[in-house]
C-alpha positions in Angstrom: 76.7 108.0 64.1 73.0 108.8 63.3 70.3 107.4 66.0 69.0 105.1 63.7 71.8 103.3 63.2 73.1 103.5 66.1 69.8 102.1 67.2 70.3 99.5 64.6 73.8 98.5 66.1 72.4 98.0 69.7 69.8 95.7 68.6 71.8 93.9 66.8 74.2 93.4 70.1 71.0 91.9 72.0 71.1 89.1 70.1 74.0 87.5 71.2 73.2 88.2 74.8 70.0 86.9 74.2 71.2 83.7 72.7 73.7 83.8 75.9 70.9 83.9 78.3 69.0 81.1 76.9 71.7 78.6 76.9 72.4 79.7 80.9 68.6 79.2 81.9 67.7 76.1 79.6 71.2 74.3 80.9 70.2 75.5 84.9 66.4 74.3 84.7 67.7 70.9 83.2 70.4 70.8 85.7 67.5 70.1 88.4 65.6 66.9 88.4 62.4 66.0 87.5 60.3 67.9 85.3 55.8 68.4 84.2 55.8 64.8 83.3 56.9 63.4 86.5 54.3 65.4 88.7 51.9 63.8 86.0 52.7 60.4 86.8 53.0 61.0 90.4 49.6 62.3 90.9 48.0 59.7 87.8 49.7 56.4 89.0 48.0 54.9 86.7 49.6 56.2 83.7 51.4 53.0 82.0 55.5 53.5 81.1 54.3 53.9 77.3 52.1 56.7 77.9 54.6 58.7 79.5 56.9 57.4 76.3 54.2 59.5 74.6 53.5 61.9 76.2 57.3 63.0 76.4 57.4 62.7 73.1 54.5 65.0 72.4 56.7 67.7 74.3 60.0 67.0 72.8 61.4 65.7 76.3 62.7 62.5 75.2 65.7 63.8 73.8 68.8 64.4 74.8 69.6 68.6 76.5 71.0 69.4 73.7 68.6 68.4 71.0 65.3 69.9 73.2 67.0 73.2 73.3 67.6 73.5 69.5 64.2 72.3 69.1 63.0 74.8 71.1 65.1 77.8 69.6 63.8 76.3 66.0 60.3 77.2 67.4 60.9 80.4 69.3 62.4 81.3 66.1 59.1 80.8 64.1 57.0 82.2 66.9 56.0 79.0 68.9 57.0 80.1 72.9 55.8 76.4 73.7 53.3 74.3 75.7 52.7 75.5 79.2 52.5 71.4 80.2 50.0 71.8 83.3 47.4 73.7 81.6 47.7 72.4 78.3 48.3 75.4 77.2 50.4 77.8 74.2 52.5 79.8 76.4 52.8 83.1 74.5 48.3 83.6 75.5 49.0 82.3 78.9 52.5 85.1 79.4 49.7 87.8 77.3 47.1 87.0 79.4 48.9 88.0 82.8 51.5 90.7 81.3 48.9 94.0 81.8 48.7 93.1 85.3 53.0 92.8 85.7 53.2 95.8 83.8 50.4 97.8 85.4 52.4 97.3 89.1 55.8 97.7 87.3 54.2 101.4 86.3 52.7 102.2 89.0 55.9 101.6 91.2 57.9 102.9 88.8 55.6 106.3 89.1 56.0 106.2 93.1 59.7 105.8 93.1 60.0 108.9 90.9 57.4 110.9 92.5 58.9 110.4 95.8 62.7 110.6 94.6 63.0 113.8 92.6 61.1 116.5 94.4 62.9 114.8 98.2 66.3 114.3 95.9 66.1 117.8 95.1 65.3 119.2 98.6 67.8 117.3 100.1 70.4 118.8 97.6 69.3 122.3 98.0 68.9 121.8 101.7 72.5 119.8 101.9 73.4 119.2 105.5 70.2 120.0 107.4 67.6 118.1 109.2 65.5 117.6 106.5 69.1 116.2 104.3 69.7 113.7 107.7 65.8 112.5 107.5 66.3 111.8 103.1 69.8 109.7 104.1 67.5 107.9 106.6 64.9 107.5 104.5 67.6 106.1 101.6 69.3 104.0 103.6 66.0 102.3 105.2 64.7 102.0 101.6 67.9 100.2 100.4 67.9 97.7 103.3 64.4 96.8 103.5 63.8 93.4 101.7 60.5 93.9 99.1 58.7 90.8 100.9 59.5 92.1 104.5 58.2 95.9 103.6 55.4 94.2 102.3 54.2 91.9 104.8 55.1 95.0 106.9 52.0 97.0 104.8 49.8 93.7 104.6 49.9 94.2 108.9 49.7 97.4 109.3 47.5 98.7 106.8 44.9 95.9 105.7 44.7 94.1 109.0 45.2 96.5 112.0 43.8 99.6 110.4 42.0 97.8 107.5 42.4 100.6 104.8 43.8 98.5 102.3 42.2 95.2 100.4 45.2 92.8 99.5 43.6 90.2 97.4 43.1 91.1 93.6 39.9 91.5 92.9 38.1 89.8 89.9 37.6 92.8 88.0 38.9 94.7 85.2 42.5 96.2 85.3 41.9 99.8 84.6 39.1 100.3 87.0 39.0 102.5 90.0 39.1 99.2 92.5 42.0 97.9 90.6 43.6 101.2 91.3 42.9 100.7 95.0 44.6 97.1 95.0 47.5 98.6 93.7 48.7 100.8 96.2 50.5 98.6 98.9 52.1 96.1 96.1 53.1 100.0 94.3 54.5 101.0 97.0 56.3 97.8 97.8 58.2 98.3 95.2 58.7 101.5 94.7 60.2 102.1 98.0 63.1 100.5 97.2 63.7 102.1 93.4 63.2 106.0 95.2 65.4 105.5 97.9 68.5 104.7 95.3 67.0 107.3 93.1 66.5 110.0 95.6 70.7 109.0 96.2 71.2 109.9 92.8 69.0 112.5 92.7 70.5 114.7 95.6 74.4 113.7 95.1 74.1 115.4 90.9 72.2 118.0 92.6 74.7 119.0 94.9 77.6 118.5 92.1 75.5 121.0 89.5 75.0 123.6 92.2 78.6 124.1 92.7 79.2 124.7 89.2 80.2 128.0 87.9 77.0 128.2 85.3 75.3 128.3 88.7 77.1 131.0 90.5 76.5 132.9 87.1 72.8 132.8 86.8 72.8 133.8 90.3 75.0 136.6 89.9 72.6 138.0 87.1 69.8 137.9 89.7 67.9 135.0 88.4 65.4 133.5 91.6 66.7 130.1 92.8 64.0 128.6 91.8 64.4 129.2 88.4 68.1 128.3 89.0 67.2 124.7 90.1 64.7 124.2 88.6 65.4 125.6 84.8 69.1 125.1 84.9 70.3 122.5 87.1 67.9 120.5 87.1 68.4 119.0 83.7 71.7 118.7 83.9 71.1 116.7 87.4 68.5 114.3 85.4 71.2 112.8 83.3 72.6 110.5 86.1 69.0 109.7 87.4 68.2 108.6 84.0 70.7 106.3 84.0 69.6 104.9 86.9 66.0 105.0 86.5 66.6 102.4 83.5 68.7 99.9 85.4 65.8 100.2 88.4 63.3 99.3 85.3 65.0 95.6 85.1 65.0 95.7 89.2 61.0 96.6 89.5 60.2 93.9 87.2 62.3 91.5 88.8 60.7 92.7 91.9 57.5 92.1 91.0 57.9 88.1 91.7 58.6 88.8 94.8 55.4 91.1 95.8 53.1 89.3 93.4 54.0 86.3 95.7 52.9 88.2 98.5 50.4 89.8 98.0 48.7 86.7 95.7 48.8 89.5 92.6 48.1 87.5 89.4 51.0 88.4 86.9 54.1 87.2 85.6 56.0 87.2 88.2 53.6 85.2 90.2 53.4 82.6 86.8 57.7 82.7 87.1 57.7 81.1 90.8 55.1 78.7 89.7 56.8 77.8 86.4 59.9 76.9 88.7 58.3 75.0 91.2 56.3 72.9 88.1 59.5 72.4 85.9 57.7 74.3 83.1 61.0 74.4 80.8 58.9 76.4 77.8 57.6 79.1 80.8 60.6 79.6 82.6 62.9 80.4 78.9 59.8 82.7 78.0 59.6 84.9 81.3 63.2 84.7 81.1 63.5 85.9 77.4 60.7 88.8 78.0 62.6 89.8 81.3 65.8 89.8 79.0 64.3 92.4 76.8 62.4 94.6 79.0 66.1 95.2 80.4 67.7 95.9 77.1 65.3 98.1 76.1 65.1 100.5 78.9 68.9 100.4 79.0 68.7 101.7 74.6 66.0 104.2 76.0 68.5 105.4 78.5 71.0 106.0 75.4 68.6 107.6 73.4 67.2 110.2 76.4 70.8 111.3 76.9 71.5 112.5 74.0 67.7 114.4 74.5 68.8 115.6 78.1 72.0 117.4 76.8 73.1 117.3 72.9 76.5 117.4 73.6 76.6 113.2 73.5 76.8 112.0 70.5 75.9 108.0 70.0 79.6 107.3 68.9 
């Protein structure tokens, strides 16, 4: 099977899933009461029985479940993400308007996990059953069990109000500035701690497996360093597996990420998910829902495609 369509084919696959998705998280956000409108009236007593009429009828929530959600697949379907209720507001600007700053932590976390889990990963492998091997398990196992909000309340102590190194808030300025850079290490590493521990697991257990391997013992035998022999040989085989892994953590940091925007009051779509569920924002919640969908099934089709990169030996069929 070529890669494009074997591309093609994987696409195609999403859309059921998709579809599956939507019908799961429209039927749970109905299944709780209440919704924009009744806030409204709560907080605007004054707002008569015929203007709520309206004004569920303006949103499409005087209809039955059934007949809102194929109204609102007709309009996903010709672009139209809905009305964020509260703000009055389209929701594919509102979603645009704080998806660089999701994506700018999702990075940068996603950069600290592998930065920290390769180069320990690999030590710990070529140093199997040492110190330093007992100190990465620690390390692994501490990353693994720390919850994201606790770690990061943790950092918020420690670093920005005992030692006061780190500023927390975001400030207002522009995302790919030098202070923005600053704001994003404690969030970063918030949730990158978490992805590099299970990488660094990953990382060091393919390790080990490669270096036993008779091409091993060979390139050895003909007197190559063993540095080139990690590094050159093994470890490309070893960053198979890691890939692997490093696409499902992709879903994982972004789901993360509404967590730690929550604490650490960082302005991106995470932060606009928790909101969306505590204000009953139907159109927000399916939208965050739908992007988070395909974020996932993309990184996993980028994993496909990098292992047939990594070794040529897998073909797509």
């Amino acid at each position: 099977m070529s890669l494009r369509r074997f591309v093609a084919v994987r696409v195609a696959a999403t859309v059921p899933i998709l579809f599956g998705v939507s019908v799961l998280t429209f039927a749970l956000v109905h299944l709780t009461p209440g919704d924009p409108i009744d806030q409204m009236v709560a907080l605007n007593p004054q707002i008569s029985a015929a203007e709520e009429a309206a004004i569920r009828a303006r949103y499409g929530l005087d209809g039955p479940v059934w007949q809102q959600y194929l109204t609102w697949m007709s309009n996903v379907l010709q672009g139209d993400l809905g009305t964020v209720i509260s703000v009055d507001q389209p929701v594919l600007p509102y979603i645009l308007a704080r998806l660089p700053e999701t994506v700018a932590l999702g990075l940068f976390g996603w950069a600290i996990a592998l930065l920290i889990a390769i180069p320990t990963g690999i030590y710990a492998a070529v140093n199997k059953d040492t110190l330093g091997d007992d100190l990465s398990r620690v390390f692994a196992l501490s990353g693994i069990s720390l919850p994201n909000f606790w770690l990061g309340l943790m950092l918020i102590l420690v670093f920005a109000l005992w030692l006061d190194l780190w500023p927390v808030l975001a400030p207002d300025k522009p995302l790919l500035s030098h202070e923005m850079l600053w704001y994003l290490v404690l969030p970063g590493v918030t949730i990158g701690t978490a992805s590099s521990a299970t990488l660094m697991r990953v990382m060091r257990s393919s390790m080990a497996e490669e270096l036993n391997k008779e091409y091993v013992t060979a390139a050895r035998a003909k007197g190559l360093p063993e540095r080139t022999v990690v590094l050159k040989h093994v470890l490309r085989n070893s960053l198979i597996s890691v890939t692997t892994i490093a696409a499902f953590l992709t879903a994982s940091i972004f789901a993360g990420a509404v967590v730690v925007e929550q604490v650490f009051a960082w302005p991106g779509l995470g932060r606009a998910f928790v909101g969306a569920i505590i204000g009953r924002e139907v159109d927000l919640i399916m939208a965050i829902t739908l992007f988070t969908g395909v974020t996932i099934i993309l990184a996993n089709l980028l994993a496909d495609i990098m292992y047939a990169v990594l070794d040529p030996r897998i073909r797509y069929d």
